[in-house]
Legacy VTK file of the C-alpha trace (Angstrom):
# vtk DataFile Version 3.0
C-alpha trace
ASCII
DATASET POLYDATA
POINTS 341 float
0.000 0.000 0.000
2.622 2.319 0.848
4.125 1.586 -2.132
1.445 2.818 -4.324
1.013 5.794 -2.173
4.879 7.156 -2.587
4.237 6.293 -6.810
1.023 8.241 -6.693
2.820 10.636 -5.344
6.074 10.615 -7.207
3.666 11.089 -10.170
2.445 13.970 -9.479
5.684 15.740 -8.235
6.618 15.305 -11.824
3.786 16.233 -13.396
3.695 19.708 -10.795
7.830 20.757 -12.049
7.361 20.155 -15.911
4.348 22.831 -15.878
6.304 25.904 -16.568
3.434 28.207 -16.880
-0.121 28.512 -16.004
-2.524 27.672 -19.234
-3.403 30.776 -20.805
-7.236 31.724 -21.518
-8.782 30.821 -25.215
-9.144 34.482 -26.251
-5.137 34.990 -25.826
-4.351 32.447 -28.337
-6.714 33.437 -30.707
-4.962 35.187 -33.834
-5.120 38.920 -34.143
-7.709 39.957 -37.073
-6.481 40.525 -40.573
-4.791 44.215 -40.948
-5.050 46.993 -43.635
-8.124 45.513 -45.350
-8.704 47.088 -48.773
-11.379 46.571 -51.523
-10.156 47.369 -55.249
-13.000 47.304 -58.225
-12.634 46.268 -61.385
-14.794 45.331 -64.522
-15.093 41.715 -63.319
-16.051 42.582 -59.666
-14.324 43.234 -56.351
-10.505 42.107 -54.721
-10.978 42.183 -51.418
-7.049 42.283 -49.675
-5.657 42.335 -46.614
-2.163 41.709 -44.363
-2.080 38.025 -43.057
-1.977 37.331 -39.499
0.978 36.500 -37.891
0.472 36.868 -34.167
-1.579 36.011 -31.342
-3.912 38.259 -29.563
-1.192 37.618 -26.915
1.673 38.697 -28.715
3.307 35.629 -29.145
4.135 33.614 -32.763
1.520 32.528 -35.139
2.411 28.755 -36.155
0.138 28.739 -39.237
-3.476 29.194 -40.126
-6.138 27.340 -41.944
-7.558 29.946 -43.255
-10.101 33.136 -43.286
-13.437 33.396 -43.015
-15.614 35.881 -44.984
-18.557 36.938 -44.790
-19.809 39.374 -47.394
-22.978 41.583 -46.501
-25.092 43.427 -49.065
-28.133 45.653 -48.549
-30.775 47.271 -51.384
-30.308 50.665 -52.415
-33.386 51.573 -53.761
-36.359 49.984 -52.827
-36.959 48.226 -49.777
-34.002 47.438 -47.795
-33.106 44.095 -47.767
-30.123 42.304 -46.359
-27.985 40.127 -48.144
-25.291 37.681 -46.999
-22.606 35.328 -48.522
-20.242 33.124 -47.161
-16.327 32.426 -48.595
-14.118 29.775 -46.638
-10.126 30.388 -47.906
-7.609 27.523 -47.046
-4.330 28.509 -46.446
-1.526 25.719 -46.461
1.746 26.048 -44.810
3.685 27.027 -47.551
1.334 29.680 -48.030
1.336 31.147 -44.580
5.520 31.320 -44.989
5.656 32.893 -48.059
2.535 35.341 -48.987
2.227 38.676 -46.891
-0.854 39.741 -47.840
-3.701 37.785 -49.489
-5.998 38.591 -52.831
-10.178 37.507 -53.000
-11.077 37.778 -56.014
-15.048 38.268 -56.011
-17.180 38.118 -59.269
-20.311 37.663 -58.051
-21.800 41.441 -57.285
-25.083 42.184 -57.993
-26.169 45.740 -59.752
-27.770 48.093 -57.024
-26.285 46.679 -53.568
-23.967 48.377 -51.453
-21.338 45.664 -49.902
-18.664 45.112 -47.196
-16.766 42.190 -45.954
-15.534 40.842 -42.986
-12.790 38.742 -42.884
-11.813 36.604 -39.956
-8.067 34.334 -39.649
-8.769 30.790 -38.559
-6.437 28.673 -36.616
-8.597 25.796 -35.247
-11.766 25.255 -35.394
-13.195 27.277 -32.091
-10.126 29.332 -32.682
-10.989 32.359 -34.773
-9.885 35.715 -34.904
-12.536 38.979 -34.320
-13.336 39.911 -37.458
-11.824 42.937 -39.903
-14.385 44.935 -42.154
-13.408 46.073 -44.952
-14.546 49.761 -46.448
-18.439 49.855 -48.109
-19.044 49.672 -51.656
-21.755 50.397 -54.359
-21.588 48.115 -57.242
-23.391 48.550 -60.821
-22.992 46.764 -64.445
-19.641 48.170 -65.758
-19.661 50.434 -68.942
-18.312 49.163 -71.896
-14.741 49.438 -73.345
-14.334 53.280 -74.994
-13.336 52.506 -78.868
-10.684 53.701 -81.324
-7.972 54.964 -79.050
-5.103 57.477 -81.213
-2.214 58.193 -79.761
-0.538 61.200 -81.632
3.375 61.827 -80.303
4.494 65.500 -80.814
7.543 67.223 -79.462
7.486 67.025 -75.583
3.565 65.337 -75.837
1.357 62.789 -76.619
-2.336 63.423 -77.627
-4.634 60.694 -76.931
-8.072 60.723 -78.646
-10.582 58.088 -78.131
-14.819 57.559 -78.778
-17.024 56.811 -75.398
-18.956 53.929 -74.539
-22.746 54.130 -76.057
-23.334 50.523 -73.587
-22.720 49.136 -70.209
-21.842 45.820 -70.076
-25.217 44.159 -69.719
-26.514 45.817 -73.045
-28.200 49.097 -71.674
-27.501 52.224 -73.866
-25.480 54.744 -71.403
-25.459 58.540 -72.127
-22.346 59.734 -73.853
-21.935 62.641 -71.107
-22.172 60.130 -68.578
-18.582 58.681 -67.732
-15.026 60.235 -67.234
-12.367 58.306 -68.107
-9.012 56.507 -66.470
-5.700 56.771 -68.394
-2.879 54.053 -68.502
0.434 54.839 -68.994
3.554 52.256 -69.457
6.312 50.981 -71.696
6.506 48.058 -73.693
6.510 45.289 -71.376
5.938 46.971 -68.005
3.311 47.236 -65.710
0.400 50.014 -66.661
0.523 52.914 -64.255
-3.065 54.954 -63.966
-2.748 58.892 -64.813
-3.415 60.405 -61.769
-6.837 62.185 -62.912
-9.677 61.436 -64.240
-9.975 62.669 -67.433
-13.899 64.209 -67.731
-13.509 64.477 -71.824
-12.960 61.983 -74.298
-8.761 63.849 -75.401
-6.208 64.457 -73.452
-2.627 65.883 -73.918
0.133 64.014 -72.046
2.994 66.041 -71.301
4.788 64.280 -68.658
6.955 62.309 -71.232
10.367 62.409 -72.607
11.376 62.557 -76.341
12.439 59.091 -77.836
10.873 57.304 -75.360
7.923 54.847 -76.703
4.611 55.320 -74.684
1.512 53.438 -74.849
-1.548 53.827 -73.452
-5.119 52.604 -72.369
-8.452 54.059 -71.728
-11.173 53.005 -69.302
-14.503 54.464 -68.583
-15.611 54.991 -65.335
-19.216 55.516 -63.806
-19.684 56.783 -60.426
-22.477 54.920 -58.502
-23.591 55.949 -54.897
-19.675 57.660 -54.568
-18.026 54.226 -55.961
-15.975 54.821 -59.245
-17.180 51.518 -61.391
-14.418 51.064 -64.152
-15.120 49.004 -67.396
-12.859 47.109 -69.430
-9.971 48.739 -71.189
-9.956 49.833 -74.556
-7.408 49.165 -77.389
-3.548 49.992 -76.763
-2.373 52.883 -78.761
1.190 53.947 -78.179
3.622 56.976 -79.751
7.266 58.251 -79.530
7.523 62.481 -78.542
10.528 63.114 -80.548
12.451 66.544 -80.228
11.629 68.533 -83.348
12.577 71.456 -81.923
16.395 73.149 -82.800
18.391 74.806 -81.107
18.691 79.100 -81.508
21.108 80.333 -83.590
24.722 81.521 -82.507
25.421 84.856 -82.498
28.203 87.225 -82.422
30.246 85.167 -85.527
32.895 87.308 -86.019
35.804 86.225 -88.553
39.372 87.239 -88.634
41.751 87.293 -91.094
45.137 85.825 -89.860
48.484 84.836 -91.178
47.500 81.866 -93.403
43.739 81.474 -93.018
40.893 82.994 -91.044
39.659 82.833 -87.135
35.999 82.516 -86.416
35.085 83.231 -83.175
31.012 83.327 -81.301
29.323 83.331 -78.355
28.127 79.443 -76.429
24.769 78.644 -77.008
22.989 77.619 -73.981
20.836 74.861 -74.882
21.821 71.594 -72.515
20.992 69.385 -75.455
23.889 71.285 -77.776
25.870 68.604 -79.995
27.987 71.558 -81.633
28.588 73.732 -84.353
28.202 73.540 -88.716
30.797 76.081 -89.782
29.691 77.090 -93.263
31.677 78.765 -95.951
30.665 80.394 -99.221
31.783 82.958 -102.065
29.564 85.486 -104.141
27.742 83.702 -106.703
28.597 79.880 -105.284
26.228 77.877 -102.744
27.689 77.482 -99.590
30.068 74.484 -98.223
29.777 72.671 -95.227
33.471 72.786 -93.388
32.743 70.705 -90.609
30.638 67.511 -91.499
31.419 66.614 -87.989
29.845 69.293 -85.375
32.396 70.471 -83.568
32.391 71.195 -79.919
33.600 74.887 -79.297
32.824 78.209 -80.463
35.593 78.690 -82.649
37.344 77.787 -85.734
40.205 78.090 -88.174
39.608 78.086 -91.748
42.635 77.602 -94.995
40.757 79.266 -97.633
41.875 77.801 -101.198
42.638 81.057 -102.447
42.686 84.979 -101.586
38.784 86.746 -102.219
35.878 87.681 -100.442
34.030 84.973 -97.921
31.054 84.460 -96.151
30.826 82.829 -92.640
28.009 81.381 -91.270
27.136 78.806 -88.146
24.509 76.752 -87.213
23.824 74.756 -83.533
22.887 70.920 -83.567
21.271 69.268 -81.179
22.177 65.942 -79.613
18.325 64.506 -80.718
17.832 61.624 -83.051
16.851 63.569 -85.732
20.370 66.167 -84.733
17.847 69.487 -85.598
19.609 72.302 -86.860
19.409 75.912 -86.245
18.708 78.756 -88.642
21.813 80.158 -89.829
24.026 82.698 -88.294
24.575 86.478 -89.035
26.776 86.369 -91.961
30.053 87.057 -91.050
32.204 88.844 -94.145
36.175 88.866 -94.834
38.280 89.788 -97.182
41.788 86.892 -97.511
44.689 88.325 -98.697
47.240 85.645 -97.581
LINES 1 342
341 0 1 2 3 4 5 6 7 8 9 10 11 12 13 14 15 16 17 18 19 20 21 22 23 24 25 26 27 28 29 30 31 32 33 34 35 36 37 38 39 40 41 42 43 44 45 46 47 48 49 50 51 52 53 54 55 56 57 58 59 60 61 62 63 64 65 66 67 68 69 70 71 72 73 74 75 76 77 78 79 80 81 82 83 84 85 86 87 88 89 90 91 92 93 94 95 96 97 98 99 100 101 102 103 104 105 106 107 108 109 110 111 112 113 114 115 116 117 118 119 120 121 122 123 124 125 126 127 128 129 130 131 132 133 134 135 136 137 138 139 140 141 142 143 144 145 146 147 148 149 150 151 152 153 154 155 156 157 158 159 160 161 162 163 164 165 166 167 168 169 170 171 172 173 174 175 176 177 178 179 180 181 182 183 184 185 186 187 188 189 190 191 192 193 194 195 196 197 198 199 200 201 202 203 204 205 206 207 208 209 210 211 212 213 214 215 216 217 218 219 220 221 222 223 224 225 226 227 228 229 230 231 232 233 234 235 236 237 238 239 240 241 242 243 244 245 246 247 248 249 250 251 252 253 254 255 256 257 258 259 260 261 262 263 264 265 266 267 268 269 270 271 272 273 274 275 276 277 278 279 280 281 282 283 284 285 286 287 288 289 290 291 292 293 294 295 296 297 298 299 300 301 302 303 304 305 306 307 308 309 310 311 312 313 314 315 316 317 318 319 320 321 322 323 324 325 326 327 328 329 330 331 332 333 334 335 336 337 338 339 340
């Protein structure tokens, strides 16, 4: 008997020293609720996002989820109110939990006329759920349709875009042409589209935050606002165009030329442009077209000429610029000397 007694006991001394802590209540190892919950519309529906959860309510280490609970609620807004609610059940694997930091629900099944939110709750077991996170409110109505025959025009320093509106939403119903304004898309070949930053109430629009030579292309969505939500449609066609520089550089001034032992000194003022490639140095005699002495810009004001024989010149200069297309100026002031070697 004593025996038992002193196991018994022995038993539970053990027991008592590996308990390090007391157990801590269910609420404290529920997860916290998701974070920074966002809703984004699009032409298909809503994507609902938000931060995954990756601590307790205690503070301590998340080991994984299973999941998140959401629970979409709509209500009427016209009409009697009514109140409408939908379910979603997201799995999340381990691998998932490691590696994502914020999640994406894609929802495409809005009905026209209701005014939505969501609440979104992380699982961890199955009576261990987080409080839930509500996302902002929404209006949702039928999309318009895709605007039509987008132009993109480049120019020097701009693009014009020019495009046709939407006479349709998406389920068939003619729309008003005065109706919509319209979101721009801006990227490069192969990059991701960028919105403008405005929307764009008229159906042109000059685009001069570019840079010549670079190629630009563009889409155009309409956009309907509904109860304060901005309902985008599809986008339209891509146009794109390349702003070139087509504009040269001033002319130099203050040519002067020089007659020196065995040829002739040109001399003029800098031009200021920051694109400046250099200088044409032209030469000519009465009655004969003039002749190009430096095929190759050169890089400062000045120049030294061997006329072929003594006579009467003309000097003139002209400024290049460093664009593709190398625009010249207008000529110089003609600058005349008489070369008696």
């Amino acid at each position: 008997m004593c025996r038992y007694l002193a196991l018994i006991l022995g038993l539970f001394f053990i027991v008592a020293c590996g308990k390090k802590t007391p157990p801590k209540p269910p609420h404290a190892v529920r997860p916290k609720p998701p974070e920074d919950v966002e809703v984004a519309l699009h032409f298909w529906g809503a994507e609902l996002s938000f931060k995954i959860s990756r601590k307790k309510v205690d503070g301590t280490p998340l080991d994984g989820l299973k999941g998140f609970r959401i629970l979409r609620r709509a209500v009427s807004l016209s009409g009697p109110k009514r109140l409408y609610e939908r379910k979603f059940f997201i799995s999340l694997n381990p691998e998932m939990f490691e590696t994502l930091k914020r999640y994406y629900f894609n929802d495409r099944s809005l009905e026209p006329g209701l005014k939505y939110y969501y609440e979104v709750r992380a699982v961890r077991g199955w009576h261990c759920v987080s409080d839930p996170a509500r996302s902002p409110a929404f209006a949702w109505y039928t999309p318009p349709e895709a605007p039509k025959n987008l132009t993109a025009k480049a120019w020097d320093g701009y693009v014009f875009l020019s495009w046709q509106p939407p006479e349709r939403f998406l389920t068939g119903q003619p729309a008003p042409k005065k109706l919509f304004k319209y979101r721009l898309y801006r990227f490069e070949p192969g990059k991701f589209k960028k919105p403008l930053p405005v929307l764009v109430p008229e159906t042109s629009f000059f685009d001069y935050d570019v840079q010549n030579g670079k190629l630009y292309c563009y889409q155009v969505a309409a956009v309907f606002e509904y109860y304060g939500s901005l309902i985008e449609g599809p986008p339209s066609n891509k146009a794109c165009g390349r702003p070139e520089d087509l504009t040269p550089p001033a002319p130099p001034e203050g040519v002067v030329a020089v007659p020196m032992r065995g040829g002739i000194l040109l001399r003029w003022r800098r031009n200021a442009e920051p694109d400046l490639w250099g200088y044409r140095v032209y030469r000519k005699r009465p009655g004969t077209p003039p002749q190009l002495l430096t095929p190759e810009p050169i890089k400062e004001p000045k120049f030294f000429d061997h006329p072929p024989a003594p006579g009467v010149y003309y000097y003139f200069v002209t400024a290049v610029d460093s664009s593709p297309r190398h625009n010249e100026s207008a000529p110089s002031e003609m600058s005349i000397v008489e070369f008696n070697p």
